[in-house]
C-alpha positions as CSV (number, residue, x, y, z in Angstrom):
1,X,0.0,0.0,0.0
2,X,3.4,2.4,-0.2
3,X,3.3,2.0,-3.3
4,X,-0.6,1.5,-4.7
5,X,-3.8,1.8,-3.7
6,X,-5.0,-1.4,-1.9
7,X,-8.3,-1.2,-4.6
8,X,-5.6,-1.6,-7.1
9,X,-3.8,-4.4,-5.5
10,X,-4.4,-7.8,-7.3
11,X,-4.3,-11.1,-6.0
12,X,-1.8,-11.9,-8.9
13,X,0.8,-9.1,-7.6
14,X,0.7,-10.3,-3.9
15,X,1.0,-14.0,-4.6
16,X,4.5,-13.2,-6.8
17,X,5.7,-11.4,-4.2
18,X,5.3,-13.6,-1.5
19,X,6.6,-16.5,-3.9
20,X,3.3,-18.2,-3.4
21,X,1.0,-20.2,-5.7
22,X,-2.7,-18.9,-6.6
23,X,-4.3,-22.9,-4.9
24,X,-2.1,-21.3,-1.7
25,X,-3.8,-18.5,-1.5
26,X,-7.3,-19.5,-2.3
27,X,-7.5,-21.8,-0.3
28,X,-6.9,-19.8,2.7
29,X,-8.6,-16.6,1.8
30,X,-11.9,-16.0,0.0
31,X,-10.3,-12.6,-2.1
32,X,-7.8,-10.1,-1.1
33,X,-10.6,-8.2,1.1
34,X,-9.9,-11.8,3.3
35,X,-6.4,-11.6,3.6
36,X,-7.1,-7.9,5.1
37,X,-9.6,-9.4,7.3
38,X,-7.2,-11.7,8.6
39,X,-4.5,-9.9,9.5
40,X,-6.9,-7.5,11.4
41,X,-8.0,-10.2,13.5
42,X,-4.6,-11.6,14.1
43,X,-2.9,-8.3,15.0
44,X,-6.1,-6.7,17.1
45,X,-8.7,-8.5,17.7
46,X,-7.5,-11.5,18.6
47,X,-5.2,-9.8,21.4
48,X,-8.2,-8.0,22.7
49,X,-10.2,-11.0,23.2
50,X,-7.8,-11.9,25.5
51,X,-8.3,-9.0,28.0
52,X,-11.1,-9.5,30.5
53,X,-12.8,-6.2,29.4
54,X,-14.9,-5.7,32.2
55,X,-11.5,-5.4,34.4
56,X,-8.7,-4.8,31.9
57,X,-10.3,-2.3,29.4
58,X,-7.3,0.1,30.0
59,X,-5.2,-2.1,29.0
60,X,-7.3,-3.1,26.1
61,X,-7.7,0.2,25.3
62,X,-4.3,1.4,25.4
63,X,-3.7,-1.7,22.9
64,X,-6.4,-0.5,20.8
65,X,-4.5,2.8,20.7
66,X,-1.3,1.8,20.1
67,X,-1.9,-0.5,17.5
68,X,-4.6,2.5,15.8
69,X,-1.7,5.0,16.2
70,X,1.1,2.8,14.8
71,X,-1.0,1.3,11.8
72,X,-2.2,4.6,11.1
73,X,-0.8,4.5,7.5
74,X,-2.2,1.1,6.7
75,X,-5.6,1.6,7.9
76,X,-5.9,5.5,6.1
77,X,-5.4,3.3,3.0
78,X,-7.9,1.2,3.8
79,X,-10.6,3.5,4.5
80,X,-9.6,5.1,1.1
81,X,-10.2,2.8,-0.4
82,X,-13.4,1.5,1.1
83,X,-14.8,4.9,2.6
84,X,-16.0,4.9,6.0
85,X,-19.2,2.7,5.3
86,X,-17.7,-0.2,4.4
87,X,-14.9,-0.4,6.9
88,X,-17.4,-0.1,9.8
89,X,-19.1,-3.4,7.9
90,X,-15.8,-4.8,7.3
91,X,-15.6,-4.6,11.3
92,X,-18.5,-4.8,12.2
93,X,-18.8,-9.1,12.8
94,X,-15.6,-8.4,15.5
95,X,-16.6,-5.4,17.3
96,X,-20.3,-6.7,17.9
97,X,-19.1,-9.7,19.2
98,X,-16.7,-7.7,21.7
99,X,-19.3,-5.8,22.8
100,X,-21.9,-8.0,22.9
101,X,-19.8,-10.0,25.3
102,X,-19.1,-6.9,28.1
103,X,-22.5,-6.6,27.8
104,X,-23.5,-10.1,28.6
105,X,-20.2,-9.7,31.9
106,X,-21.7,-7.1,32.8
107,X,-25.5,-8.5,32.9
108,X,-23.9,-11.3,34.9
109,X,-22.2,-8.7,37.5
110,X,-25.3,-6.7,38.1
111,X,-27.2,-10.1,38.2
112,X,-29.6,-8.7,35.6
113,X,-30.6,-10.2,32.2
114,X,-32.5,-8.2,29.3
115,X,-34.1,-10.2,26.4
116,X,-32.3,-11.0,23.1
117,X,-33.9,-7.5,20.9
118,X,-32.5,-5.2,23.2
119,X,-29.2,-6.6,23.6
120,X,-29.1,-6.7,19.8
121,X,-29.7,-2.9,20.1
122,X,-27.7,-2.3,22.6
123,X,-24.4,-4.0,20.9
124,X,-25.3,-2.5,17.0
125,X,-25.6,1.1,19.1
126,X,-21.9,0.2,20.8
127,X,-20.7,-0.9,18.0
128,X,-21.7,2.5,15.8
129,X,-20.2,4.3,18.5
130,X,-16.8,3.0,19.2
131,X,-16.0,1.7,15.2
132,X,-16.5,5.3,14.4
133,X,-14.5,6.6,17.1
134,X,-11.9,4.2,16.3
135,X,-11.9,5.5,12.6
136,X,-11.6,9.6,13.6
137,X,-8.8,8.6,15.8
138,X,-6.6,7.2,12.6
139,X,-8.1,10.1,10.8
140,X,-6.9,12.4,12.9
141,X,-4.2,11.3,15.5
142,X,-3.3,15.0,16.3
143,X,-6.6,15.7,18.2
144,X,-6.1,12.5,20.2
145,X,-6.0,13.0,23.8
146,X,-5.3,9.6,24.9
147,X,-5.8,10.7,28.4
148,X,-9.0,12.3,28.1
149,X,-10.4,10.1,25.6
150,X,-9.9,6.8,28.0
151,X,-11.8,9.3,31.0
152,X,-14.0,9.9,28.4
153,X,-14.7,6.3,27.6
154,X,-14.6,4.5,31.3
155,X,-17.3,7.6,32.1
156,X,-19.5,5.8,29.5
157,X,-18.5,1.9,30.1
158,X,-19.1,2.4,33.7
159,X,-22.2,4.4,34.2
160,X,-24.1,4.4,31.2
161,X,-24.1,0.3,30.8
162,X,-25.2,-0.2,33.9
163,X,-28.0,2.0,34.1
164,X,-29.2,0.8,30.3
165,X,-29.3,-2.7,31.3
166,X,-30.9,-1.7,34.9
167,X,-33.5,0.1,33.1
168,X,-34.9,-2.0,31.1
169,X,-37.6,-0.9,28.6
């Protein structure tokens, strides 16, 4: 991506420079958009499903911020070539499930449990919220207050989840 657009890199390029064979490939990823996916999970979300994110979500997030902060490049490429839209989507499968899984910790901590509907809304409006936050911190890391941000975001994990799930409609 130093050198071309990743909408203009073909499957044919990558596998002659990685001295691979086109049955490789395939057989491991559905299309380029796959291989992407991929790596995504392996480098981020994989690590962040290992943090307890009910206890360790500074950690997590600091992670999350490193790794947004020193792939900036990469994922600025992406989202040009994708736009915003579909990089959420492209997320969209990973965050949910990370959200959808403090929410479920956190039902079990305030020994509370919501139906199936609102949970789904709860971790779609979660998951709009912190994918697009994500994607204006790579878009522009100079108004990042890392500090403040983190403040910002405990503020909301820890008072606003519990009273949503408390409350239920």
């Amino acid at each position: 991506m130093k050198h071309k657009a990743f909408s203009k890199i073909t499957v044919s390029e990558l596998i002659k420079d990685c001295n691979l064979n086109r049955k490789t490939f395939y057989y491991h990823f559905e299309d380029i958009y796959g291989l992407l996916k991929w790596m995504l999970e392996q480098e981020a979300f994989e690590v962040v499903r290992q943090f307890d994110l009910l206890v360790d979500y500074k950690d997590a997030f600091d992670f999350v911020i490193d790794y947004v902060n020193e792939n900036a490049y990469f994922l600025n490429c992406i989202y040009d070539s994708v736009g915003r839209d579909q990089l959420k989507r492209f997320f969209y499968k990973d965050f949910i499930g990370l959200i959808e899984k403090i929410i479920r910790d956190t039902e079990k901590k305030l020994d509370v449990s919501i139906d199936n509907h609102y949970r789904q809304f709860l971790c779609n409006f979660y998951t709009e919220a912190i994918a697009g936050m994500l994607i204006d911190l790579f878009q522009n890391p100079d108004i990042c207050d890392r500090d403040r941000t983190f403040e910002y975001f405990s503020v909301i994990l820890n008072n606003s989840l519990p009273a949503v799930l408390s409350a239920k409609p």
